[in-house]
C-alpha positions in Angstrom: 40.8 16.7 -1.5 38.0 14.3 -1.7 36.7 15.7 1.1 36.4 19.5 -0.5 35.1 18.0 -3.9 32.2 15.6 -2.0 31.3 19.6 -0.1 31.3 21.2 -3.5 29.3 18.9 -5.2 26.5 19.3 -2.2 26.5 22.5 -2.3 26.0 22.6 -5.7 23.0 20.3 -5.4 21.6 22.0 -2.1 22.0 25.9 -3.6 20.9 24.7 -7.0 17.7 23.0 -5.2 17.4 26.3 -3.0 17.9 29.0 -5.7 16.5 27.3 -8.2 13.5 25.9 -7.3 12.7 26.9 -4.0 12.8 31.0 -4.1 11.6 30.9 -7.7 8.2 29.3 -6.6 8.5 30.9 -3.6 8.5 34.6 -5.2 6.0 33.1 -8.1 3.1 32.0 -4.9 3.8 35.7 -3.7 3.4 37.3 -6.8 0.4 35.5 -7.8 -1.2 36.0 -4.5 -0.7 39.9 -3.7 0.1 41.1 -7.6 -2.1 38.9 -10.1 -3.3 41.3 -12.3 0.8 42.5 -12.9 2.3 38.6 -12.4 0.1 37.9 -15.3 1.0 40.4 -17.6 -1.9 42.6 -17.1 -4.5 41.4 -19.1 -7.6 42.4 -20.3 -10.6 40.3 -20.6 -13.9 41.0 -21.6 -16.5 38.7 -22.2 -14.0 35.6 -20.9 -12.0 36.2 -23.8 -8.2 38.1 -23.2 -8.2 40.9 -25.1 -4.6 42.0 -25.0 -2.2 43.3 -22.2 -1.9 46.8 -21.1 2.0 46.1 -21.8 2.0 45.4 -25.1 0.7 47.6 -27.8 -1.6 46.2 -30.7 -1.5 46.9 -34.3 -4.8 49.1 -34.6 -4.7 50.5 -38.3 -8.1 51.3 -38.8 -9.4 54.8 -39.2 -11.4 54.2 -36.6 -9.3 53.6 -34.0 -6.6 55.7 -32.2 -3.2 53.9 -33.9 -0.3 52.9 -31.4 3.7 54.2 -32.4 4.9 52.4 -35.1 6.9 49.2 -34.1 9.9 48.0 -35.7 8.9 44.1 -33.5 8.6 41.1 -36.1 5.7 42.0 -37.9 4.4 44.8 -36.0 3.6 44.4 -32.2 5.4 41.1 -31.9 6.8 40.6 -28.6 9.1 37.8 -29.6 10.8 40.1 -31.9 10.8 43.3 -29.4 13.3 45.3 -30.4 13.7 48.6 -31.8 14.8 49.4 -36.0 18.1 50.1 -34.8 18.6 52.7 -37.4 20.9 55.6 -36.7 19.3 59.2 -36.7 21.6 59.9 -40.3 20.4 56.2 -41.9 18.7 57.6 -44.9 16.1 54.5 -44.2 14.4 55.8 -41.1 15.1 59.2 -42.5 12.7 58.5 -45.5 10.1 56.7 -43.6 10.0 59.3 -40.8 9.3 61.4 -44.1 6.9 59.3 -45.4 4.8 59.4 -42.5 5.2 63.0 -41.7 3.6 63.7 -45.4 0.7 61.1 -44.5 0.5 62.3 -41.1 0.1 66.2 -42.5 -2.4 65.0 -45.2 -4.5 63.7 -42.4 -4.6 67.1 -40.2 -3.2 70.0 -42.6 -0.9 72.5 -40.6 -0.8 71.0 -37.6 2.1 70.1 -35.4 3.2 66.2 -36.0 4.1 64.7 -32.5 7.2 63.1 -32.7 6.0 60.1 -30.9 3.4 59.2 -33.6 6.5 58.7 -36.3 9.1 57.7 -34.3 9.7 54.2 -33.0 9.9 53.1 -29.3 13.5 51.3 -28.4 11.0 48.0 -27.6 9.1 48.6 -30.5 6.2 47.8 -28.1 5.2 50.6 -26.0 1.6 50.4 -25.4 1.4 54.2 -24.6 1.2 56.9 -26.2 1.8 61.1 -25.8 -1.6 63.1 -24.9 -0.6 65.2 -28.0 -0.3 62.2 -30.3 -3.7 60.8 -29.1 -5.0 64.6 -29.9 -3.5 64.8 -33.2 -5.5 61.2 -34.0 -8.8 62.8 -32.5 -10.1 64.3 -36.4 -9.7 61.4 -38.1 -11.1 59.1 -35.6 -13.9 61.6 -34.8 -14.6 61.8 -39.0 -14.7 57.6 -39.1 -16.8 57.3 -35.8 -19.2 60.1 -36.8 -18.5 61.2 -33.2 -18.0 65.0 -31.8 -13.9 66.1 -31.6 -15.3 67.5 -28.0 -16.8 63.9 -27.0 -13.1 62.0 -28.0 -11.2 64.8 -26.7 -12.9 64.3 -23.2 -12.2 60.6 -24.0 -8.8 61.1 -24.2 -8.4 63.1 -20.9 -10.2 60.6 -18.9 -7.7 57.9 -20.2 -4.3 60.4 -19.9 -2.4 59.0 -17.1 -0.6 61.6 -15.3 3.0 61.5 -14.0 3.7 59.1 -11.2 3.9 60.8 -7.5 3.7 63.8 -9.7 7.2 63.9 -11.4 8.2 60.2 -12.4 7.5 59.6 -16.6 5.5 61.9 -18.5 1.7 61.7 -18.9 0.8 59.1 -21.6 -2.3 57.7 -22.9 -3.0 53.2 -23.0 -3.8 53.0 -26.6 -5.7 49.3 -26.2 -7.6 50.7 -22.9 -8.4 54.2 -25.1 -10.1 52.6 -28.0 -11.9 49.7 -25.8 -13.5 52.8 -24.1 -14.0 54.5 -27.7 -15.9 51.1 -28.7 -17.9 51.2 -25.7 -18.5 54.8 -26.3 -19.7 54.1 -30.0 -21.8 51.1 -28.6 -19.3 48.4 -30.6 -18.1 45.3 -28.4 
C-alpha cells in the first residue's frame, strides 16, 4: 500500500512537471519561433504602436469608415465578454433591433438589398470579417464621407476580399480593421 501511494504521488509530481510545464513551453518556443505573427494574436503595428488584431473586430462607427457586424461582446468588441446576444430568432428584442437597423440601414442606401451579415450578430460577437456584399452595401456612404469615387472603394474592397481557402473551405470575407487601414492610406490619413 505504501508502496502504490509513494508511485502515485511521483507520478503525480513527474507528469504534472512534464505536462505542465515542460510541453507547454515546449509548444510556446515552437510557436513563437515558426508562427509569431499567429502565436501573438496577429497584430498590427504601425508606427511601433499595435493597432489592433486581425482576430478581433473594432468598433468603427464613423461614416467614414467601413463598420464591422454588430457585437453583442461587453461593450461592443470586447473580448473578455465574447459572446453572442443569445436571443432566440422569435425574441421580440433582437426582432426589433434587427428592425431598427434594417430601417437605418435602408435609409442609408434606398432599395437596395440589406446583407444579413451587416444586422445580424456573429455567435463571438467578435468576428473581424465581414461579407464582400456587406462591405459593398457600406461603399456609398463611406465614398460620400471620404469624398472618394464608389469605383476607387469598390476596387478597394476587391483587393482586400479574401477568397475561400484551397478554393472551397469558408466563404470569401473582407478584414474590416486591414480594409479601412488601406482606406486611410488611400485618403492619405495615418
Amino acid at each position: 500500500m505504501k508502496k502504490n501511494l509513494t508511485t502515485a504521488i511521483l507520478m503525480t509530481i513527474v507528469m504534472t512537471i512534464l505536462l505542465g510545464l515542460i510541453y507547454p513551453l515546449v509548444i510556446t518556443g515552437l510557436a513563437q519561433v515558426f508562427f509569431r505573427d499567429k502565436a501573438n494574436g496577429q497584430i498590427i503595428v504601425r508606427d511601433g504602436e499595435a493597432i489592433g488584431s486581425r482576430l478581433i473586430a473594432q468598433p468603427f462607427t464613423e461614416a467614414k469608415y467601413f463598420h464591422p457586424r454588430p457585437s453583442a461582446a461587453g461593450n461592443g468588441y470586447d473580448a473578455a465578454n465574447s459572446n453572442g446576444s443569445q436571443l432566440g430568432p422569435t425574441n421580440q428584442k433582437l426582432i426589433d433591433r434587427v428592425k431598427g437597423d434594417v430601417a437605418t440601414l435602408q435609409q442609408e442606401n434606398p432599395g437596395q438589398p440589406i446583407p444579413v451579415d451587416l444586422v445580424t450578430m456573429s455567435a463571438s460577437g467578435l468576428d473581424p470579417d465581414i461579407s464582400p456584399a456587406n462591405a459593398e452595401f457600406q461603399i456609398p456612404r463611406v465614398a460620400r464621407a471620404r469624398g472618394l469615387s464608389e469605383a476607387a472603394l469598390g476596387e478597394l474592397v476587391k483587393k482586400h476580399t479574401a477568397r475561400r481557402e484551397l478554393g472551397l473551405l469558408g466563404e470569401p470575407r473582407v478584414n474590416v480593421l486591414e480594409l479601412n487601414l488601406a482606406l486611410d492610406d488611400m485618403s492619405g490619413k495615418r
